[in-house]
MIDOSE-1310 file (N, C-alpha, C; in nm, 2 decimals, decimal comma, always signed):
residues 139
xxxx	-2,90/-0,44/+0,40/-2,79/-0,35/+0,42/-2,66/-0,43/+0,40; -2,56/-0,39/+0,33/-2,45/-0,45/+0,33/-2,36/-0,48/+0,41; -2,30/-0,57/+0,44/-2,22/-0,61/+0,56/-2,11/-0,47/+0,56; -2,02/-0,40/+0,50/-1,97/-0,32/+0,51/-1,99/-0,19/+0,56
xxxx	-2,17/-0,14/+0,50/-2,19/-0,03/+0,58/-2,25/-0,06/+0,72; -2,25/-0,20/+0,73/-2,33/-0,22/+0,86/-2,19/-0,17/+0,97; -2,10/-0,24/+0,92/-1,98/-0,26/+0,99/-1,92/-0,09/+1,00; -1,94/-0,03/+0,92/-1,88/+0,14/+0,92/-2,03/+0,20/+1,08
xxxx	-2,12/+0,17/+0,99/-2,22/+0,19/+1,13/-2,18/+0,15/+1,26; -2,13/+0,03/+1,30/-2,11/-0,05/+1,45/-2,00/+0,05/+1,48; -1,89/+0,08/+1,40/-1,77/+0,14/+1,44/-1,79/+0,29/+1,46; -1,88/+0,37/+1,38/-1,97/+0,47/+1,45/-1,97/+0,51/+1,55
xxxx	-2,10/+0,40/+1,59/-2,16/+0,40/+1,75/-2,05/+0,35/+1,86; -1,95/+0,31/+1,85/-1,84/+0,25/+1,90/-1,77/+0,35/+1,93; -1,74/+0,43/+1,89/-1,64/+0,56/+1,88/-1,75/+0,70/+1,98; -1,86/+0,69/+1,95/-1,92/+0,80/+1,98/-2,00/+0,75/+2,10
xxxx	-1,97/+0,62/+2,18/-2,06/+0,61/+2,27/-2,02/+0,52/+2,39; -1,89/+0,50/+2,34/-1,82/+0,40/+2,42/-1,65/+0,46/+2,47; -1,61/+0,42/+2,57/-1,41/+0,42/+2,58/-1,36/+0,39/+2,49; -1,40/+0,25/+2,47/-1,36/+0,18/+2,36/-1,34/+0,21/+2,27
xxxx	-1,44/+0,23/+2,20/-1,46/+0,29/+2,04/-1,37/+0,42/+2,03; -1,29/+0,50/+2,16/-1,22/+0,61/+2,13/-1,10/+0,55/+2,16; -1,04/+0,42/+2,19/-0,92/+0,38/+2,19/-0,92/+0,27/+2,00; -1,04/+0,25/+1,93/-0,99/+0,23/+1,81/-0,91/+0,37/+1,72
xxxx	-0,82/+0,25/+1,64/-0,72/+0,34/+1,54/-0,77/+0,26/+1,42; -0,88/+0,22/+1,41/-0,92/+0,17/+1,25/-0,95/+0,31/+1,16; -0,92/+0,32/+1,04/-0,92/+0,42/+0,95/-1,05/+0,36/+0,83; -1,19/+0,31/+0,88/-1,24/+0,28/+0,76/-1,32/+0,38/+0,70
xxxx	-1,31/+0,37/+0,60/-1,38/+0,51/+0,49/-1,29/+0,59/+0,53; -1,19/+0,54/+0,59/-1,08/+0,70/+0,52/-0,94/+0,64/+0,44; -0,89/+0,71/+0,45/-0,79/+0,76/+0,38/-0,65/+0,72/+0,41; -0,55/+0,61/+0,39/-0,40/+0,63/+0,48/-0,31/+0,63/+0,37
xxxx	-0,23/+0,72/+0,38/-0,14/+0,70/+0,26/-0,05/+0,67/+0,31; +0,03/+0,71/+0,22/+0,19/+0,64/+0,22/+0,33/+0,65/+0,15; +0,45/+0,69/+0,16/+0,52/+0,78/+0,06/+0,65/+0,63/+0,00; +0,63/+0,54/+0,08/+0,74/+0,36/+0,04/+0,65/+0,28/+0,12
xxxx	+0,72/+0,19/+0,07/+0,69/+0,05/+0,09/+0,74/-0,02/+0,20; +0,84/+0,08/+0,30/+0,88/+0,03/+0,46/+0,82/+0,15/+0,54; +0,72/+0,22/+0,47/+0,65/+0,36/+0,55/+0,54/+0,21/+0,59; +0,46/+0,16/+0,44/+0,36/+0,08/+0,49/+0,39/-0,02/+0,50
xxxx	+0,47/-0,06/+0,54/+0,49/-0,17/+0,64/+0,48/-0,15/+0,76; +0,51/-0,04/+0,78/+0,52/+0,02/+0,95/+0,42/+0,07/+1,03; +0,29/+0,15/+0,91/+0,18/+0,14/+0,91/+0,07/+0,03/+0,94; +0,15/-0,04/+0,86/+0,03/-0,22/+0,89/+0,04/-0,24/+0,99
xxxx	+0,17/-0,21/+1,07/+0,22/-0,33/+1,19/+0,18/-0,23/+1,31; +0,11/-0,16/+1,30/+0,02/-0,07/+1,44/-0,10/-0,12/+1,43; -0,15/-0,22/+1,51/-0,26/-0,25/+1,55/-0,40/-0,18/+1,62; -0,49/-0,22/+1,58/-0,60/-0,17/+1,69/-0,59/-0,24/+1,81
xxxx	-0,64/-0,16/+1,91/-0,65/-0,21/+2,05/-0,78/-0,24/+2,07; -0,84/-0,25/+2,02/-0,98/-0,29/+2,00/-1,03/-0,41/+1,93; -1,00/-0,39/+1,80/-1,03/-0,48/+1,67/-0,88/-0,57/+1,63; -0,77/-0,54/+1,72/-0,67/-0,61/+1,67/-0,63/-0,58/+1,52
xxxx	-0,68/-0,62/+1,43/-0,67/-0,55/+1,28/-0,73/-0,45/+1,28; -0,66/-0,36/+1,18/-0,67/-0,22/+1,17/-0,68/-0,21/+1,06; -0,84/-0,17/+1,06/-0,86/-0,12/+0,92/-0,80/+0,01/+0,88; -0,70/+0,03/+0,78/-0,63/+0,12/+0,72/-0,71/+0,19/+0,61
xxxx	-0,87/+0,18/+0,58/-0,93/+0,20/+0,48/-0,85/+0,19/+0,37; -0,88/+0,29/+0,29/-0,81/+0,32/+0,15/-0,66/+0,34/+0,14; -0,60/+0,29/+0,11/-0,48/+0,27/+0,07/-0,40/+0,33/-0,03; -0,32/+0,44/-0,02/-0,28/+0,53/-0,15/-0,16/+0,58/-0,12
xxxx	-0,05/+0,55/-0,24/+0,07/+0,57/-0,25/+0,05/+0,74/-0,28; +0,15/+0,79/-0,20/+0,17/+0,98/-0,27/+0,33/+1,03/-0,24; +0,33/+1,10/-0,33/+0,49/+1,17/-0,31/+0,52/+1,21/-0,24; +0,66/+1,20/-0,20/+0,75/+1,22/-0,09/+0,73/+1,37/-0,04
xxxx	+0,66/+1,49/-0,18/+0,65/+1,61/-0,10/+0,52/+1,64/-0,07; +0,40/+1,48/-0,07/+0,30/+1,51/+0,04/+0,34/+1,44/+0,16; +0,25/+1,49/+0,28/+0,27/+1,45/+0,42/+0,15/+1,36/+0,44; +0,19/+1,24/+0,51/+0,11/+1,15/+0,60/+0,01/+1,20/+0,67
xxxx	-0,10/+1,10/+0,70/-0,17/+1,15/+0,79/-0,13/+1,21/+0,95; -0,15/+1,29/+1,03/-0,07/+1,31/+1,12/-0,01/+1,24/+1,17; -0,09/+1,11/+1,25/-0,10/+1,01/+1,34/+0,03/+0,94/+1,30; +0,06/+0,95/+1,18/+0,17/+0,87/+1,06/+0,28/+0,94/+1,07
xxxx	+0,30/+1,09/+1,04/+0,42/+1,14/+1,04/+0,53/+1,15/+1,06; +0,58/+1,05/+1,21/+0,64/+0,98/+1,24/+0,69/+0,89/+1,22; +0,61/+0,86/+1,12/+0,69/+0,70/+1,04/+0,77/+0,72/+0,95; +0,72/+0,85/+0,86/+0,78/+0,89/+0,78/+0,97/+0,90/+0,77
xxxx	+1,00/+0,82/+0,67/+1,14/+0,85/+0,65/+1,22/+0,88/+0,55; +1,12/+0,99/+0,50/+1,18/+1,06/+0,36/+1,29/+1,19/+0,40; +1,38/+1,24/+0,34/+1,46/+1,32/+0,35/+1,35/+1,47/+0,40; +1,40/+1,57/+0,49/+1,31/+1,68/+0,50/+1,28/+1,76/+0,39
xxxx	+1,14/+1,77/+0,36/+1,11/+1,84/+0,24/+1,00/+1,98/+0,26; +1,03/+2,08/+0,19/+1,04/+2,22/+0,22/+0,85/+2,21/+0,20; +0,87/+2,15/+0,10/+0,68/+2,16/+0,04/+0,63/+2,10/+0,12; +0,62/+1,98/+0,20/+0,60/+1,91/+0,27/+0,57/+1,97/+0,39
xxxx	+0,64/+2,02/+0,48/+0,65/+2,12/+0,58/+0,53/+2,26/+0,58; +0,53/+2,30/+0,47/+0,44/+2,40/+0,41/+0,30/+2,33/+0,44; +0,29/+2,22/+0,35/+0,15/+2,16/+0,33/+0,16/+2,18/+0,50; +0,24/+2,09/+0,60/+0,15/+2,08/+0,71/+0,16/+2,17/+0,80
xxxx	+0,18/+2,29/+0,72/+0,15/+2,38/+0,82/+0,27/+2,48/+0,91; +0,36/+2,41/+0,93/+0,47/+2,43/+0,99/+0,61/+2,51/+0,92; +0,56/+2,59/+0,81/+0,66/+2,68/+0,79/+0,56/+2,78/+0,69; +0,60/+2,86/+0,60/+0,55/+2,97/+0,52/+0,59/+2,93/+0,39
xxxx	+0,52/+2,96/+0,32/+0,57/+2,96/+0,14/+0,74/+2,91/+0,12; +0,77/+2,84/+0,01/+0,87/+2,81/-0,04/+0,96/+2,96/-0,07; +1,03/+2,97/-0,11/+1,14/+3,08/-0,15/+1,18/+3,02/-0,34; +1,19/+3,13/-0,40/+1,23/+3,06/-0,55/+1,31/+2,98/-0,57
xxxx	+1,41/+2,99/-0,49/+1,53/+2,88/-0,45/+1,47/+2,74/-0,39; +1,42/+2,75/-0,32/+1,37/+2,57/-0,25/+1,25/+2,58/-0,38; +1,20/+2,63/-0,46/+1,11/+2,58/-0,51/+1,19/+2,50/-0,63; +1,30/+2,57/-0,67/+1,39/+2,51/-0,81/+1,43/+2,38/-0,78
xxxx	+1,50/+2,42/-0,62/+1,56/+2,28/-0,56/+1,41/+2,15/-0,55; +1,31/+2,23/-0,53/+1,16/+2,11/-0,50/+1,19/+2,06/-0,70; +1,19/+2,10/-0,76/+1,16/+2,10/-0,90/+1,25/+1,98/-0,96; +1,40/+2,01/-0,90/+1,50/+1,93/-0,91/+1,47/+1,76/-0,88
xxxx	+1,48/+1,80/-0,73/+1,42/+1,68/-0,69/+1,33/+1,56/-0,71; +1,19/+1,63/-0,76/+1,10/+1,58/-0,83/+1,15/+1,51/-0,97; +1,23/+1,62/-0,98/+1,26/+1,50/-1,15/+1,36/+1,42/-1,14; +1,49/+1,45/-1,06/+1,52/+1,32/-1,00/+1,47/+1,21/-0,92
xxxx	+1,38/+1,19/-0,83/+1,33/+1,14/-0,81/+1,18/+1,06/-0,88; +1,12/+1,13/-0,94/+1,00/+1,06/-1,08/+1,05/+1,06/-1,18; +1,18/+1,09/-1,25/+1,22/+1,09/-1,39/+1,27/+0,99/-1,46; +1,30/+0,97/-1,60/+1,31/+0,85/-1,65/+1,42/+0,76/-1,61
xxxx	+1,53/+0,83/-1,54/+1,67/+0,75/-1,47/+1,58/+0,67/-1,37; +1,48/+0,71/-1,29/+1,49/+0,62/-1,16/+1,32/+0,54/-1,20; +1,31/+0,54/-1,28/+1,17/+0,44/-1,30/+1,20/+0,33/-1,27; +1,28/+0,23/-1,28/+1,34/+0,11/-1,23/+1,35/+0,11/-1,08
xxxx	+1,36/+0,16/-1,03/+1,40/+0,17/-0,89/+1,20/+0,24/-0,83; +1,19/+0,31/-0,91/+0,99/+0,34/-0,88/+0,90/+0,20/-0,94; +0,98/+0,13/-1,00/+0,88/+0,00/-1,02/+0,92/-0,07/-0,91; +1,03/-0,11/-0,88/+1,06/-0,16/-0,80/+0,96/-0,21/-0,64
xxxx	+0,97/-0,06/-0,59/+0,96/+0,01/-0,49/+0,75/-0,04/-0,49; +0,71/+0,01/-0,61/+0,58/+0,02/-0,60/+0,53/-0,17/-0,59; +0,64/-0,23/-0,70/+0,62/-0,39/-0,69/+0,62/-0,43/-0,50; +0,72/-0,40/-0,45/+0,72/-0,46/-0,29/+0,58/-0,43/-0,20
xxxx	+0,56/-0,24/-0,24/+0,45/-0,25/-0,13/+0,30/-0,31/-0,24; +0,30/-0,34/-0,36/+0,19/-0,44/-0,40/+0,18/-0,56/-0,32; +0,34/-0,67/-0,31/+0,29/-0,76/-0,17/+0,25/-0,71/-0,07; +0,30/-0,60/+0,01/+0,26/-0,59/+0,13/+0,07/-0,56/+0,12
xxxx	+0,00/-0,47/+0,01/-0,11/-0,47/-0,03/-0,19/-0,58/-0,06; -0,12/-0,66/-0,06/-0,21/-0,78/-0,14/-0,23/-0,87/+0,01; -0,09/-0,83/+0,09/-0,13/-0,96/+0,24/-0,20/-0,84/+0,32; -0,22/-0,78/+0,31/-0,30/-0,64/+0,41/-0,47/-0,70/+0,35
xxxx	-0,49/-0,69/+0,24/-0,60/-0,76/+0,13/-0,66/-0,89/+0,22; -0,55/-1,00/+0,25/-0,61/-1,11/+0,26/-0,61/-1,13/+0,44; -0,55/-1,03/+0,48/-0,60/-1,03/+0,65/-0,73/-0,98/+0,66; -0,74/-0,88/+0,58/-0,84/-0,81/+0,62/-1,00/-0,89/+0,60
xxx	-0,98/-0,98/+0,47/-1,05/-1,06/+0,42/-1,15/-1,15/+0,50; -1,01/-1,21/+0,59/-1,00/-1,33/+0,68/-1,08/-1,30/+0,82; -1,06/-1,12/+0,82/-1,11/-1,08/+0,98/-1,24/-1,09/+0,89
C-alpha cells in the first residue's frame, strides 16, 4: 500500500475515533482554494493542532466570484461580490444589472489590460506553492 493512502487511512481513523482526530484541520484529498496570493498565505499559516502541518490537499487558484471553502471565508479579501454571495447561499439570483456589472468586472479584472498584474500575482503564490511543496515533503 502506498505510503499516501496509508496516511489518508490513519487520518480516517483519527477523525472518526478519536478527540483528536476531530480537532485536525488537515484537508487531505480535498480541495482548498484560493482567490490571491496573500489569501494563501494566510491559509498556509493556520496550522493543525494535531499534525502541526496542515495538509491543505489540493491546491487551486479560482476567481474572485467563486467563494472559499467555508472554514476560509474569512480570509477572503476580495471586494463583495454579488455571484459570490449567491454561490454561498446567502442571497437570491443576480438582477440584469449586477449581472452586467459581474460581466464588467470579469473583464476588467481577466482582460488583456491586467494580465501583467495576473502573471504577476499567480508568479508570487507559485513561491508560496513551491515552499508549501517542500514542508510538506520534509514532514
Amino acid at each position: 500500500m502506498a505510503l499516501a493512502a496509508l496516511e489518508k487511512r490513519v487520518r480516517a481513523l483519527e477523525q472518526a475515533f478519536s478527540a483528536t482526530g476531530r480537532l485536525c484541520r488537515c484537508r487531505a484529498g480535498q480541495q482548498t482554494t484560493y482567490h490571491s496570493a496573500e489569501e494563501l498565505k494566510k491559509i498556509m499559516e493556520i496550522g493543525c493542532p494535531v499534525h502541526r502541518f496542515r495538509d491543505l490537499g489540493y491546491l487551486r487558484w479560482v476567481g474572485s466570484g467563486l467563494p472559499l471553502q467555508p472554514e476560509d471565508q474569512d480570509l477572503c479579501s476580495c471586494p463583495p461580490c454579488a455571484v459570490r454571495d449567491f454561490l454561498q447561499g446567502t442571497r437570491g439570483p443576480l438582477t440584469l444589472e449586477e449581472q452586467e456589472l459581474e460581466e464588467r468586472r470579469w473583464e476588467r479584472e481577466y482582460g488583456e489590460d491586467s494580465a501583467e498584474e495576473f502573471r504577476r500575482e499567480h508568479a508570487r503564490a507559485e513561491v508560496l506553492l513551491r515552499r508549501y511543496q517542500q514542508k510538506k515533503k520534509r514532514r
